[in-house]
C-alpha positions as CSV (number, residue, x, y, z in Angstrom):
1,X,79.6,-27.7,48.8
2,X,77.1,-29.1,51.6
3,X,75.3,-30.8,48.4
4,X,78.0,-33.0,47.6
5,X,78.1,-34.3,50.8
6,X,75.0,-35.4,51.1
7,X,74.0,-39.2,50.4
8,X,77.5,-40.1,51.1
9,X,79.5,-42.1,53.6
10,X,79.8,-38.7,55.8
11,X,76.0,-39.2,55.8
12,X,73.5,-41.6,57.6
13,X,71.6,-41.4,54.5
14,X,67.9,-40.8,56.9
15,X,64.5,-40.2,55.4
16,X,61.8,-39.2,56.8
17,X,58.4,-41.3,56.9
18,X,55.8,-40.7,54.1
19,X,54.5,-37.6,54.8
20,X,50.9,-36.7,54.1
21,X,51.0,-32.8,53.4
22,X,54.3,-32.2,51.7
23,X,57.2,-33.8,49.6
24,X,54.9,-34.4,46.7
25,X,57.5,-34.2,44.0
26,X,59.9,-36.9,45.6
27,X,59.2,-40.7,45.5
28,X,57.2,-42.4,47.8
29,X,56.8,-38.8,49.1
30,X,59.8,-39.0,51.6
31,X,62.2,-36.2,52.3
32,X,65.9,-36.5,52.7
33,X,67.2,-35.9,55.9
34,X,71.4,-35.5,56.1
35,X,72.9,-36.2,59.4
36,X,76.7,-35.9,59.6
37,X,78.8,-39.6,60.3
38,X,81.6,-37.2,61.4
39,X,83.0,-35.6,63.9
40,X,81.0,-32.8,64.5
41,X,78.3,-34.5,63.2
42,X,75.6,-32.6,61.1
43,X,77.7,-29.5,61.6
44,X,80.4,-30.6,59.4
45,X,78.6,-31.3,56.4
46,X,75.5,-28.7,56.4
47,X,74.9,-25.7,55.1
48,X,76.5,-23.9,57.6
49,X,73.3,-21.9,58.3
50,X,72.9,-20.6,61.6
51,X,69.3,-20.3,63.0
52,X,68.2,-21.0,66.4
53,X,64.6,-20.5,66.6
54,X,61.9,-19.0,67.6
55,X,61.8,-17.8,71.5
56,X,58.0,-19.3,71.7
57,X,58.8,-22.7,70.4
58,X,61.7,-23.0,73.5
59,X,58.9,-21.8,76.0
60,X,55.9,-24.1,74.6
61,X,58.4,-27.0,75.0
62,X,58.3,-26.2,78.6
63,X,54.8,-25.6,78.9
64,X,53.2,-27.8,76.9
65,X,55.1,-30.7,76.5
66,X,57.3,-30.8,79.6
67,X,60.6,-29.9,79.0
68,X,61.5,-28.2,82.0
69,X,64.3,-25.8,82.3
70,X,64.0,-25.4,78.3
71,X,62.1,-22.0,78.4
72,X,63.7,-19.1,76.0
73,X,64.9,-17.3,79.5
74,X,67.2,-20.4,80.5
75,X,68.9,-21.2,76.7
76,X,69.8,-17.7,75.8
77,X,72.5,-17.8,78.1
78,X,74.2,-21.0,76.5
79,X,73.6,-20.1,73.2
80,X,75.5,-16.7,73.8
81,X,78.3,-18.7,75.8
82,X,78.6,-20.7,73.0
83,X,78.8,-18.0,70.5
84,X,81.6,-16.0,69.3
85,X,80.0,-13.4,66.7
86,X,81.6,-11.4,64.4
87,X,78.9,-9.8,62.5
88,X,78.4,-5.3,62.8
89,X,74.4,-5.8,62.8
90,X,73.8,-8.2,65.1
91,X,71.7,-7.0,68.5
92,X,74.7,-8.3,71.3
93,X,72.0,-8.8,74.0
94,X,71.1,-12.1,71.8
95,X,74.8,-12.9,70.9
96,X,78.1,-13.6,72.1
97,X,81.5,-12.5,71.6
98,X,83.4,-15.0,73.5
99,X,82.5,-18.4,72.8
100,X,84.5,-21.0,70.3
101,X,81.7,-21.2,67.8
102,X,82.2,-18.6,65.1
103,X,79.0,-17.1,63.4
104,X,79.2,-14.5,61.0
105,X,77.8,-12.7,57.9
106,X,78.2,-13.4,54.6
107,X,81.0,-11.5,53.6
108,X,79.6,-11.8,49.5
109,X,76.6,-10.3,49.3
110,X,74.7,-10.3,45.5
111,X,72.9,-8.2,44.0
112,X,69.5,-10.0,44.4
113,X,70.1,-10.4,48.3
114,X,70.1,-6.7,48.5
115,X,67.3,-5.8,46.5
116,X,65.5,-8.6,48.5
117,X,65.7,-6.4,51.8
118,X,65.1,-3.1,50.0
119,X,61.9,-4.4,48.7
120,X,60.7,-6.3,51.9
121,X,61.5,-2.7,53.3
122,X,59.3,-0.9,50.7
123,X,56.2,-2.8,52.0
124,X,57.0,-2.0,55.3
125,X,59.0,-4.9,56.6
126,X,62.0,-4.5,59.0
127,X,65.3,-5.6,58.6
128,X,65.8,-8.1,61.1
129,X,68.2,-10.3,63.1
130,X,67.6,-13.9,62.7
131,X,68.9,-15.0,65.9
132,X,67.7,-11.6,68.1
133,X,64.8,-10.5,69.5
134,X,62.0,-10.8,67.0
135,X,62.5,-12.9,63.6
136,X,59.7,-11.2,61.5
137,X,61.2,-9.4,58.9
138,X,63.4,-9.6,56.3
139,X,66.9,-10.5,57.2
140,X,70.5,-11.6,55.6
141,X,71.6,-15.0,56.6
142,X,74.2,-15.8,59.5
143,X,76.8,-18.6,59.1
144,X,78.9,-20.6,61.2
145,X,82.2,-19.4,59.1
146,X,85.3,-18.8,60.3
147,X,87.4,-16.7,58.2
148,X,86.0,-18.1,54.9
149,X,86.0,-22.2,56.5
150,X,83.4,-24.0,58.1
151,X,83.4,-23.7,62.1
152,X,82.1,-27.1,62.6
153,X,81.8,-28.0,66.5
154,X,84.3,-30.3,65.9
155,X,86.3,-27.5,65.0
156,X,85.1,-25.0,67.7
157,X,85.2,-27.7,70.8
158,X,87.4,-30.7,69.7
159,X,90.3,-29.2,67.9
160,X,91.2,-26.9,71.0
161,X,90.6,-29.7,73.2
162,X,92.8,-32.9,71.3
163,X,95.7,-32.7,73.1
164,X,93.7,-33.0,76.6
165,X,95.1,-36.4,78.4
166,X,91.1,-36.6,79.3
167,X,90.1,-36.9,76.1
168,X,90.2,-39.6,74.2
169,X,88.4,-39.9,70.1
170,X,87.3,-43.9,69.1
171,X,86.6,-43.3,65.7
172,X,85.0,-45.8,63.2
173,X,82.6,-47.0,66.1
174,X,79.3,-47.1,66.6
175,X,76.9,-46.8,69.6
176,X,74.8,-49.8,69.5
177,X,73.2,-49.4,73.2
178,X,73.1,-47.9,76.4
179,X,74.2,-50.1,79.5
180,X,72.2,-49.6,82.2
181,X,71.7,-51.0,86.0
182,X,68.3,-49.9,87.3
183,X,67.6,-46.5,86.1
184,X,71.3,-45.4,85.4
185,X,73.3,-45.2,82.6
186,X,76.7,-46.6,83.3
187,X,78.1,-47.1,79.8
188,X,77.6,-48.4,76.1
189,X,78.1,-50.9,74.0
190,X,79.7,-50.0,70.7
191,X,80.7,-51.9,67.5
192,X,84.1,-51.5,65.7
193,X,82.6,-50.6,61.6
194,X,86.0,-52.4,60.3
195,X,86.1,-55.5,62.0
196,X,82.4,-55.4,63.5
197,X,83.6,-56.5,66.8
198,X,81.4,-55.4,69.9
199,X,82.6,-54.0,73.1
200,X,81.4,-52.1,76.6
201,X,82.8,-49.2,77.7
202,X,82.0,-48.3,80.9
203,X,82.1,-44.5,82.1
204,X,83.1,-43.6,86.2
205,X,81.0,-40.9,86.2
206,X,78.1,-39.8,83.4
207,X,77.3,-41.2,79.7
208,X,76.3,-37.8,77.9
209,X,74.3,-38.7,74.5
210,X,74.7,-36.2,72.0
């Protein structure tokens, strides 16, 4: 499972800084933090768990703090395009059906899980869809499974795309830097992990950092 691939060499091994109001029972009171040395980064070695959010959080990132364009309104539309769902309860106005990332139920469902949502329904909670229009509620998890195997985006976007002549994979590197001249990005530097040799690529067009 995900656990098992944690604190490995698929893993950057993060932390997070001492944190003041949480993480009591770990040392030095630091949580682990796993990001994926992959491809498909994080995605490949989670817990497959797919949650996007809350639609406030997208808006206050446009209100309050500047990220413009990032309002619920503008991402829903690439989150669906992304999206290819094959769940029955899901509300299709907040998913989509043709996009290379599977997301789907769980298709083994214990005991416990049920009476979870019967209970929450007792004391007047509604069963909800994570990823829809409200999140309060109680709710069974979504994945990003595809016919019982991970759907990592390396999966869903690289695997279709690897016999592309545009595309080209340099693995066993690492992104050191971005080149710039003025205010533009025009490449990166990168170092080889086996032989720790450096080089510059330069790009004709855009650098995208992902």
């Amino acid at each position: 499972g995900c656990v098992e691939l944690q604190r490995t060499a698929v893993d950057w091994q993060f932390e997070t800084v001492p944190q003041m109001h949480s993480s009591f029972a770990l040392r030095k009171q630091r949580s682990k933090w796993p990001r994926g040395k992959v491809l498909g980064g994080t995605s490949s070695i989670n817990a497959m768990l797919y949650i996007r959010g809350n639609s406030i959080d997208y808006d206050r990132w446009e209100q309050i703090y500047g990220g413009d364009g990032w309002n619920w309104k503008n991402v829903l539309p690439y989150f669906k395009k992304a999206e290819n769902w094959r769940g029955s309860k899901g509300d299709l106005n907040y998913h989509g059906t043709d996009g290379p990332l599977t997301v789907d139920e769980a298709r083994f469902i214990t005991s416990g899980a049920n009476w979870f949502i019967s209970a929450a329904k007792e004391i007047g909670f509604n069963e909800s869809d994570p990823n829809g229009e409200k999140q309060e509620g109680a709710s069974y998890l979504q994945f990003t499974i595809e016919d019982g195997e991970r759907c990592s985006t390396a999966k869903a976007y690289l695997h279709p795309a690897r016999y592309r002549e545009n595309l080209f994979l340099l693995l066993n590197s690492h992104v050191t830097n971005v080149e710039m001249e003025g205010d533009k990005a025009v490449g990166v530097r990168l170092r080889d992990e086996k032989t720790n040799e450096e080089r510059v690529v330069r790009a004709r067009k855009e650098v995208i950092l992902s």
